[in-house]
DSSP file (Angstrom, degrees, kcal/mol; ACC not computed):
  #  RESIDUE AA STRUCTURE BP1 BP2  ACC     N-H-->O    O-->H-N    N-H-->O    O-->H-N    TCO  KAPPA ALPHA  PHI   PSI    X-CA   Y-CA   Z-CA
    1    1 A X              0   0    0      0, 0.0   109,-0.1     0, 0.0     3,-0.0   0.000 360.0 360.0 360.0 144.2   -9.5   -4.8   12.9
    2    2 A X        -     0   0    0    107,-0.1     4,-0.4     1,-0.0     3,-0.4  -0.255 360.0-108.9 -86.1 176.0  -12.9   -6.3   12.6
    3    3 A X  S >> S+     0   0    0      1,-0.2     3,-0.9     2,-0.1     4,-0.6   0.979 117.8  67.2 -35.2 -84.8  -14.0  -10.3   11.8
    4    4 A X  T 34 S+     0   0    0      1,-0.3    -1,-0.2     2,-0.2     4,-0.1   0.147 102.3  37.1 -60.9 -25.9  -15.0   -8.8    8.4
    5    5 A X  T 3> S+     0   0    0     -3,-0.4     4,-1.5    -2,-0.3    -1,-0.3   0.450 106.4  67.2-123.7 -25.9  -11.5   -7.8    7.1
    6    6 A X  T X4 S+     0   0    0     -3,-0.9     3,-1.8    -4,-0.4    -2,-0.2   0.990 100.0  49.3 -57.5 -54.9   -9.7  -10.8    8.5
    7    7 A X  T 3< S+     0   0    0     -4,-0.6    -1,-0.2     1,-0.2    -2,-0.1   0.742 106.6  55.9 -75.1  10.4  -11.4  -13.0    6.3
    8    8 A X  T >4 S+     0   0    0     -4,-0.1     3,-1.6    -3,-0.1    -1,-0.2   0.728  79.0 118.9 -76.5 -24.7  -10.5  -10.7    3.4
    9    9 A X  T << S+     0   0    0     -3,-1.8    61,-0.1    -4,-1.5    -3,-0.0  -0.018  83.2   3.6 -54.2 138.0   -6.7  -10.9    4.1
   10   10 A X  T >  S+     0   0    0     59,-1.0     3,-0.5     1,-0.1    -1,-0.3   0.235  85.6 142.7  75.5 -18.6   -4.8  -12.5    1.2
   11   11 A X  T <  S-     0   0    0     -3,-1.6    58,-1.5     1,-0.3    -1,-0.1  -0.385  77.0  -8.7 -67.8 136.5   -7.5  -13.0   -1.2
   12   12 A X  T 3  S+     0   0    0     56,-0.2    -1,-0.3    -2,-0.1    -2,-0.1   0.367  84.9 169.8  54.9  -3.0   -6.6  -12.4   -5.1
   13   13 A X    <   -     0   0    0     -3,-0.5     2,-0.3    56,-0.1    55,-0.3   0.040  16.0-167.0 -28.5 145.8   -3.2  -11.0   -3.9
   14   14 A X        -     0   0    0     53,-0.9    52,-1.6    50,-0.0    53,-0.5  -0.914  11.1-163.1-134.3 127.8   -0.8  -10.6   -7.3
   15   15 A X  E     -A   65   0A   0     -2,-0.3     2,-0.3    50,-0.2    50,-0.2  -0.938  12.4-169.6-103.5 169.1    3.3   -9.9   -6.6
   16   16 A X  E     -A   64   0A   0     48,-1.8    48,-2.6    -2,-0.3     2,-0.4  -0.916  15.4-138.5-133.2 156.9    5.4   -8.9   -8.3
   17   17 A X  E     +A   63   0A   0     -2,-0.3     2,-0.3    46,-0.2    46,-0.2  -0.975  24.3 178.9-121.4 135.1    9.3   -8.9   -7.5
   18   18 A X  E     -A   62   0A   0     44,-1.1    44,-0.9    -2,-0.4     2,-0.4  -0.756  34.7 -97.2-114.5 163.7   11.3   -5.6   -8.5
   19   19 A X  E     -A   61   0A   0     -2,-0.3     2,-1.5    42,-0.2    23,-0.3  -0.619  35.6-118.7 -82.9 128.9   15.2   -5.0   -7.9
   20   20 A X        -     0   0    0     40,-2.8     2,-6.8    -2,-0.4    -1,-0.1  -0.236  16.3-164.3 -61.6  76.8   16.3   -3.0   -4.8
   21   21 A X        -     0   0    0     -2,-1.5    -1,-0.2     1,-0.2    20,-0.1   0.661  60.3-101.3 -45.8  22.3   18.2    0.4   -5.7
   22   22 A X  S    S+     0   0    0     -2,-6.8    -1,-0.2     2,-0.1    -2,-0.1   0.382 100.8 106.7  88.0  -7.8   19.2    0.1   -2.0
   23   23 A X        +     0   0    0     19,-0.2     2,-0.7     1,-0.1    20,-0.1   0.747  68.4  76.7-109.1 -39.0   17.0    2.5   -0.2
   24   24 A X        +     0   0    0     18,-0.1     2,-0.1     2,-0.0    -2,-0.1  -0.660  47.9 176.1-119.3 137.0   14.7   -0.6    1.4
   25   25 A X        -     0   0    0     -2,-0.7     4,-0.1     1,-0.1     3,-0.1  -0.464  50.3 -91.3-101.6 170.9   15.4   -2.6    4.0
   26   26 A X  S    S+     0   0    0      1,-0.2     3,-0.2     2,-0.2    -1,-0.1   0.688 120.6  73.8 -59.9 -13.2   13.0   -5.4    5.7
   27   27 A X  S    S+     0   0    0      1,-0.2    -1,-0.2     3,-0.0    -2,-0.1   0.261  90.6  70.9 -92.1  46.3   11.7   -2.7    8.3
   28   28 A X  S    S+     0   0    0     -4,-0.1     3,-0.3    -3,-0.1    -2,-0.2   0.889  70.1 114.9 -91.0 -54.1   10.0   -1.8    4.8
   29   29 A X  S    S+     0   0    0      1,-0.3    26,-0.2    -3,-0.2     3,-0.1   0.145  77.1  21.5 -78.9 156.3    7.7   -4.6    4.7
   30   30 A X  S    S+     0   0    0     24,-1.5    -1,-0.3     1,-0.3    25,-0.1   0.103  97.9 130.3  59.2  14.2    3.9   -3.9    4.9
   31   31 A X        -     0   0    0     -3,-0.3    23,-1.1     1,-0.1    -1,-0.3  -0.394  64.7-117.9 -75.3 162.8    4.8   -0.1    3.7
   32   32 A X  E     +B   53   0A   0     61,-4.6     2,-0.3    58,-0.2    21,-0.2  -0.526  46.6 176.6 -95.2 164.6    3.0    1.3    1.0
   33   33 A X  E     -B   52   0A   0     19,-1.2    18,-1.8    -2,-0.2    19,-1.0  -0.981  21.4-160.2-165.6 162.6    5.3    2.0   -1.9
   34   34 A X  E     -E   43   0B   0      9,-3.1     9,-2.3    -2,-0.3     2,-0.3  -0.833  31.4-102.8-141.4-174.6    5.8    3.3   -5.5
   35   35 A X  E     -E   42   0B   0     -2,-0.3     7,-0.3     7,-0.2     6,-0.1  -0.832  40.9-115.5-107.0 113.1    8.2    3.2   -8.3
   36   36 A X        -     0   0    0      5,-3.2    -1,-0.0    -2,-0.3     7,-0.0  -0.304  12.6-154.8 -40.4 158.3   10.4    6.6   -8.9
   37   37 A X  S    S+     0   0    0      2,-0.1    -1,-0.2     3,-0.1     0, 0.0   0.670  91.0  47.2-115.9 -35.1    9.5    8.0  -12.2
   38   38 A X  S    S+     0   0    0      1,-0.1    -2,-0.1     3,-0.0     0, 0.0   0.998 134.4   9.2 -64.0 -56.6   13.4   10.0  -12.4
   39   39 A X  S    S-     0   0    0      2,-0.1    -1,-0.1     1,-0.0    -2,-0.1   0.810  96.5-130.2 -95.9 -30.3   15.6    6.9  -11.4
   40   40 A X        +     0   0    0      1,-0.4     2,-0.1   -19,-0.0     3,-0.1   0.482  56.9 130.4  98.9   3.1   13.2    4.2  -11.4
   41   41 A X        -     0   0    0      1,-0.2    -5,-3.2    -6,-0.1    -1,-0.4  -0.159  65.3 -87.8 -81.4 171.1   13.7    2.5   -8.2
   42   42 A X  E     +E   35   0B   0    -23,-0.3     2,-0.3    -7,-0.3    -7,-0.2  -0.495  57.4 176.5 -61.9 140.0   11.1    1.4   -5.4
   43   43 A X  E     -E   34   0B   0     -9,-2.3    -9,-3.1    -2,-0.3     2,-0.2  -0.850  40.2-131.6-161.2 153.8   10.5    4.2   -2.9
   44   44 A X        +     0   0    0     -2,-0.3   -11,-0.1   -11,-0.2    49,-0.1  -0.966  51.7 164.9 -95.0  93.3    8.7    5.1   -0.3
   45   45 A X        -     0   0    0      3,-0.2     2,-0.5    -2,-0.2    48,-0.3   0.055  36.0-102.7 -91.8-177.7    7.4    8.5   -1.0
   46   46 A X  S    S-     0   0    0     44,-0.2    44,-0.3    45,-0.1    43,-0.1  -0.996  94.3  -0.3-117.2 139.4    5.3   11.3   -0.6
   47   47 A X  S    S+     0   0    0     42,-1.2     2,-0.6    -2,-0.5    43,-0.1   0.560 100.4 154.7  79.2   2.2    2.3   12.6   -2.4
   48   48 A X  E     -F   89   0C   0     41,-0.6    41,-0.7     1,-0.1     3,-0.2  -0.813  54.0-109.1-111.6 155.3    2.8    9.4   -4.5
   49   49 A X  E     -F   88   0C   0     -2,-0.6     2,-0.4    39,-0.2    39,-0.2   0.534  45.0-118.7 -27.6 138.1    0.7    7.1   -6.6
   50   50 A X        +     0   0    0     37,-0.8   -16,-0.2     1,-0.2    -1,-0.1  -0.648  38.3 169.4 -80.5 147.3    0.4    4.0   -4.8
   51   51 A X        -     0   0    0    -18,-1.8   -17,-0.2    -2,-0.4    -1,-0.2   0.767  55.4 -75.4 -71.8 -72.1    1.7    0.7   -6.3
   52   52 A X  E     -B   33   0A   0    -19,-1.0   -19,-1.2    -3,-0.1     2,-0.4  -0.631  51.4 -46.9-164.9-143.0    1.6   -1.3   -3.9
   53   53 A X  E     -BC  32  65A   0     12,-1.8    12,-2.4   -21,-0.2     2,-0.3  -0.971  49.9-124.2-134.5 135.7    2.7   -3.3    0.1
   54   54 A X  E     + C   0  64A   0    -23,-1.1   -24,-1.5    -2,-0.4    10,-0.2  -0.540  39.3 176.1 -60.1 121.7    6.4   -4.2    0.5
   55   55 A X        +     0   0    0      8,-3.6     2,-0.3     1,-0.4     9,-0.2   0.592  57.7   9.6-118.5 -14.9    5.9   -7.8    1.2
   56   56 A X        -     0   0    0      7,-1.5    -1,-0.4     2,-0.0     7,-0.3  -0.881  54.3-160.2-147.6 178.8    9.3   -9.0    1.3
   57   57 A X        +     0   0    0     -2,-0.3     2,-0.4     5,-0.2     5,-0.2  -0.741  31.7 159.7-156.9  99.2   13.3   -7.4    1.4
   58   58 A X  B >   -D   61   0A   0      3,-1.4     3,-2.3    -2,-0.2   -38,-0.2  -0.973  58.9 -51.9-128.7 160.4   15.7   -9.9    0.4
   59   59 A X  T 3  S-     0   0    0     -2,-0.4    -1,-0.1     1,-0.3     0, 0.0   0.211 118.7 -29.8  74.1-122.2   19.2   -9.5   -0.9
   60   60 A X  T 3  S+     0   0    0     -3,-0.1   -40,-2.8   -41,-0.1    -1,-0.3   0.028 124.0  87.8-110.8  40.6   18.7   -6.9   -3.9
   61   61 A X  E <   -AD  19  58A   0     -3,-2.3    -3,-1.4   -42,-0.3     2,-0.4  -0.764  55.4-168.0-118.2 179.1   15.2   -8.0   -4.7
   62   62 A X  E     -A   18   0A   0    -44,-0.9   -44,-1.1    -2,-0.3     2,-0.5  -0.955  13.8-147.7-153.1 142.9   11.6   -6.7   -3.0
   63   63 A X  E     -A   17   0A   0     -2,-0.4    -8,-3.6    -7,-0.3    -7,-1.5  -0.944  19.8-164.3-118.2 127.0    8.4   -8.5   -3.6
   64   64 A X  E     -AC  16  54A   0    -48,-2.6   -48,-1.8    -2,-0.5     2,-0.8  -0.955  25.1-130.5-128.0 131.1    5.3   -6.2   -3.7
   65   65 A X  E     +AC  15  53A   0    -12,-2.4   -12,-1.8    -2,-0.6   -50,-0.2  -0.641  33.1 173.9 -83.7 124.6    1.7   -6.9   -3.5
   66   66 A X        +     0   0    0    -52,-1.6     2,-0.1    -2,-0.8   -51,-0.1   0.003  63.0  16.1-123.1  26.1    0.3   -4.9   -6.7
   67   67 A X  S    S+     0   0    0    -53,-0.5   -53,-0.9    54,-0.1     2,-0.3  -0.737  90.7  49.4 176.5 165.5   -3.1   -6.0   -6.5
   68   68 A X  S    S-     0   0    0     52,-0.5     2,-0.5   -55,-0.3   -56,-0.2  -0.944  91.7 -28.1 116.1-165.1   -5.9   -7.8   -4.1
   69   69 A X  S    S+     0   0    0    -58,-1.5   -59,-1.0    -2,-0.3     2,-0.4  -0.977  71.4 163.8-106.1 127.3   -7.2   -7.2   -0.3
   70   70 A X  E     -H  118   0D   0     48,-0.8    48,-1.6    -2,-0.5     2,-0.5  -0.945  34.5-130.5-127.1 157.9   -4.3   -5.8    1.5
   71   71 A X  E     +H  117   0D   0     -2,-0.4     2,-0.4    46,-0.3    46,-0.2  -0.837  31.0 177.8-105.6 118.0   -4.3   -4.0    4.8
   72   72 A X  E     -H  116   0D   0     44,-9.1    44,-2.8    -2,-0.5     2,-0.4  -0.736  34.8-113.9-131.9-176.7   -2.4   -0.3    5.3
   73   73 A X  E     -H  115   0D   0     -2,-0.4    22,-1.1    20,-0.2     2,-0.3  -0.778  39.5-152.7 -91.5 151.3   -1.8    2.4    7.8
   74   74 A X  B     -j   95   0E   0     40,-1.6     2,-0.2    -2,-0.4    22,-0.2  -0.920   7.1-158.9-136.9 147.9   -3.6    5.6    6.6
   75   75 A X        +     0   0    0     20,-1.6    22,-0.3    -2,-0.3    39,-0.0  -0.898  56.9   0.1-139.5 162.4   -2.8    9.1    7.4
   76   76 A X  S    S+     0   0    0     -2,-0.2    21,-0.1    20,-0.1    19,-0.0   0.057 110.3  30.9  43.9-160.0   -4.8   12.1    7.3
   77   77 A X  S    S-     0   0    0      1,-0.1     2,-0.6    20,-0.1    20,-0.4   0.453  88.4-111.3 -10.8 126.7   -9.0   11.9    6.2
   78   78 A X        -     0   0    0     18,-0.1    -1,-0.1    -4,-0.1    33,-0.1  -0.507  33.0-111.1 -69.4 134.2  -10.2    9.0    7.1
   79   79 A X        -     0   0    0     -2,-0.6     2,-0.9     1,-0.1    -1,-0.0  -0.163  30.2-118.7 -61.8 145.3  -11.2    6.6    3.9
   80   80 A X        -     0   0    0      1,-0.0     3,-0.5    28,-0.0     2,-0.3  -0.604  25.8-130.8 -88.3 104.1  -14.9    5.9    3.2
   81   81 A X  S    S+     0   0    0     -2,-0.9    26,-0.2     1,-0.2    28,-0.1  -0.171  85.4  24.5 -81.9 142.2  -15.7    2.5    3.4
   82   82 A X  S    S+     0   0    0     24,-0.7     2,-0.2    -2,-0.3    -1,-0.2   0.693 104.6  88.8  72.2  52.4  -17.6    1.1    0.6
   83   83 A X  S    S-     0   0    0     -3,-0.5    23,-2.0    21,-0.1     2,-0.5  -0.838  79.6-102.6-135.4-174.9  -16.5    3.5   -1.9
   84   84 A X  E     +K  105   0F   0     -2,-0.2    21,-0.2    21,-0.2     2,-0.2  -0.999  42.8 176.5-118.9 134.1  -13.6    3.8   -4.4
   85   85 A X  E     -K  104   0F   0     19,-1.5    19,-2.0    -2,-0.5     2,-0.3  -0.600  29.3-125.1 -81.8 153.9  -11.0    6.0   -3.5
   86   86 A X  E     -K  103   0F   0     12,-0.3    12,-0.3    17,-0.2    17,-0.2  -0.952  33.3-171.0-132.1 149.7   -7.4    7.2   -4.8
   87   87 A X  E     -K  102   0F   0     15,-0.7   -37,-0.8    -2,-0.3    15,-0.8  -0.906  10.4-155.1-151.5 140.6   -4.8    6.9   -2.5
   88   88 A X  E     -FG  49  96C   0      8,-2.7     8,-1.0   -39,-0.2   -39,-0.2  -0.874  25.4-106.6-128.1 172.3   -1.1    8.1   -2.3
   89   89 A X  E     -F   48   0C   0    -41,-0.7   -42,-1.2    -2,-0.3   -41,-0.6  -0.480  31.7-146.9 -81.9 134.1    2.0    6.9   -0.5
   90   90 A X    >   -     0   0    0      4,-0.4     3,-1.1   -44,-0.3   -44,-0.2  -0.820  34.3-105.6-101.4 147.5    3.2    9.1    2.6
   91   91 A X  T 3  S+     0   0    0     -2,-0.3     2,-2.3     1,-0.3   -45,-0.1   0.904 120.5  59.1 -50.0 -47.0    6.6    9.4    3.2
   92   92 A X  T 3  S-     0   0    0      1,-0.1    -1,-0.3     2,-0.1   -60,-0.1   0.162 118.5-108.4 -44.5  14.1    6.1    6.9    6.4
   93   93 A X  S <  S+     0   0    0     -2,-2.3   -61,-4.6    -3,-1.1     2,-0.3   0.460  85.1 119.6  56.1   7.7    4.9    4.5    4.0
   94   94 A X        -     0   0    0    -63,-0.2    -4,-0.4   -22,-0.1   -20,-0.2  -0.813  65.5-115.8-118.5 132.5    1.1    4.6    5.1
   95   95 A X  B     -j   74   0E   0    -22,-1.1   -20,-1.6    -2,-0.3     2,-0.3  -0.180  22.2-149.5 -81.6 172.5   -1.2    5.7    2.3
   96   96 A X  B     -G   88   0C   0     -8,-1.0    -8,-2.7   -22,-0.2     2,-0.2  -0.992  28.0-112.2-157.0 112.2   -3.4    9.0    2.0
   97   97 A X        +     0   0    0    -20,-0.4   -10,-0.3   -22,-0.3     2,-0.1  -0.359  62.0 155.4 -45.7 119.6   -6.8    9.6    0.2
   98   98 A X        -     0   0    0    -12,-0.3     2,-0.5    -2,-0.2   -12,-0.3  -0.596  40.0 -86.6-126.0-163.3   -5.3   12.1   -2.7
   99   99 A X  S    S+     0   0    0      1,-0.2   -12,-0.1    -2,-0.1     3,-0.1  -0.947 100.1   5.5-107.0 107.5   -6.3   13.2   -6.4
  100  100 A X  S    S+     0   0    0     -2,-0.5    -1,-0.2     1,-0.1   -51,-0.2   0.922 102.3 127.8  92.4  41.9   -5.4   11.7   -9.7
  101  101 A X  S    S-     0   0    0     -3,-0.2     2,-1.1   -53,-0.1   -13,-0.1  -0.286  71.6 -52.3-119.4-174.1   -3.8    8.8   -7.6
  102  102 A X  E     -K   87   0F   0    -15,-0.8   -15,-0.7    -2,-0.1   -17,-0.1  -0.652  54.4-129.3 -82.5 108.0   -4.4    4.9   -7.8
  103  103 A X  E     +K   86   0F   0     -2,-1.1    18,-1.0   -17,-0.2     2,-0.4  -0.224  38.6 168.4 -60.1 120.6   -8.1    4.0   -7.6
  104  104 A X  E     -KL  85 120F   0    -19,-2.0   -19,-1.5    16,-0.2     2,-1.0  -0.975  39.8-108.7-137.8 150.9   -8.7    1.1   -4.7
  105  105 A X  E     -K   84   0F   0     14,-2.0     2,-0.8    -2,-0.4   -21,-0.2  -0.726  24.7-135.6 -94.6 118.9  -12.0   -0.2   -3.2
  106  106 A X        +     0   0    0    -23,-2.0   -24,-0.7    -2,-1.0    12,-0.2  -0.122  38.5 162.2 -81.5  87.9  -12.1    1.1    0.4
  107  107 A X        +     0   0    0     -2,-0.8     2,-0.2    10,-0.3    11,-0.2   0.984  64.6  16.9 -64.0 -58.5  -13.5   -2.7    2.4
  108  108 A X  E     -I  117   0D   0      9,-1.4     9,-3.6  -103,-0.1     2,-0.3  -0.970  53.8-162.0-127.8 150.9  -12.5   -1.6    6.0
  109  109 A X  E     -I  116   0D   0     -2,-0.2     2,-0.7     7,-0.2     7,-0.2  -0.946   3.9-172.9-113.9 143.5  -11.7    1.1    8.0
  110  110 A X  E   > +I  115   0D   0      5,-1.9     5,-1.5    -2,-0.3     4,-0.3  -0.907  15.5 171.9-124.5  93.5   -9.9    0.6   11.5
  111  111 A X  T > 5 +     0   0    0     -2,-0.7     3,-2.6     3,-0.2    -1,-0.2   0.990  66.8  55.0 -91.9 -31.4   -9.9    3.8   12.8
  112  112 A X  T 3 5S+     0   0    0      1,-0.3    -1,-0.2     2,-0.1    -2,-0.0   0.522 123.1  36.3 -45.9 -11.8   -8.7    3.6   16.3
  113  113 A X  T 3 5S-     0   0    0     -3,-0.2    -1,-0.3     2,-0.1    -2,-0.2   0.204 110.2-119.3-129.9   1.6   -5.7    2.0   14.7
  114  114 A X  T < 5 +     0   0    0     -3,-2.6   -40,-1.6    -4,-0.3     2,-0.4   0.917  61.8 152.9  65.4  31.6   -5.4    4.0   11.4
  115  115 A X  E   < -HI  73 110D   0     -5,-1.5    -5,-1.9   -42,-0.2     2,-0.6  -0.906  25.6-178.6-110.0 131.5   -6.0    0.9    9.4
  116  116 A X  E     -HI  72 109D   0    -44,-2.8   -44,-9.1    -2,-0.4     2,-0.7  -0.873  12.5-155.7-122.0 131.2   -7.5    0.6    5.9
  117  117 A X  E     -HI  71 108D   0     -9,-3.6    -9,-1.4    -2,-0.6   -10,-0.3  -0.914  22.6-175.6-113.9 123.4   -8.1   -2.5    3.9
  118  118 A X  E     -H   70   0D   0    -48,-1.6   -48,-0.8    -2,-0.7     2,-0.4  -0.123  26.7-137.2-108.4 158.2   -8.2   -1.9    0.6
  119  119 A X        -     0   0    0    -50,-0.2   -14,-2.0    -2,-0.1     2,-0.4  -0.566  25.8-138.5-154.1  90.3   -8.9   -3.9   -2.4
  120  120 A X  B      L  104   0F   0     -2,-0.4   -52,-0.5   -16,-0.2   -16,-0.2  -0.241 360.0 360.0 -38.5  87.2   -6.4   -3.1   -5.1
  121  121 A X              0   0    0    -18,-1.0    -1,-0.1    -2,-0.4   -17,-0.1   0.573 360.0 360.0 -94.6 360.0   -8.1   -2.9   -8.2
């Protein structure tokens, strides 16, 4: 990760805290994550829209950052940085440029480390 993205960490950050259907534990936190659309719970998914980073796991609650600069693991293409993008949640929790997905502005790329910072818009 460069200089350049450190000092972006944390900036504008929004959470939000949603209720745990059970599925995520604390080796959740810094996963990318969405909301089911059948049941309505927090997941970790594939091939969906991003929401947001698991920031916390406690008891039956989960705190997600749902807007900001946040840092994620990316899988497959690498993201372009200093463009806008849509990105969707991989089952592994690391997000994936996709189509018709959640629009973010692409800040850094870490590619030797698969790391994207993002700026949720």
């Amino acid at each position: 990760m460069s200089w350049k993205t450190q000092k972006f960490q944390g900036i504008g950050v929004q959470r939000v805290t949603f209720q745990n259907g059970g599925a995520l534990t604390a080796a959740d936190v810094g996963k990318a994550c969405n909301i089911d659309g059948a049941t309505g719970d927090l997941i970790i998914g594939s091939t969906d829209t991003l929401l947001g980073r698991i920031e916390q796991v406690a008891d039956d609650d989960v705190a997600v950052a749902v807007q900001g600069f946040l840092e994620f693991d990316y899988t497959g293409a690498q993201p372009t940085r200093g463009t806008i993008q849509e990105f969707t949640v991989e089952s592994g929790g690391e997000v994936q440029v996709g189509v018709g997905s959640r629009q973010a502005y692409v800040i850094d790329v870490d590619a030797p480390n698969t790391k994207v910072t993002l700026m949720l818009l």
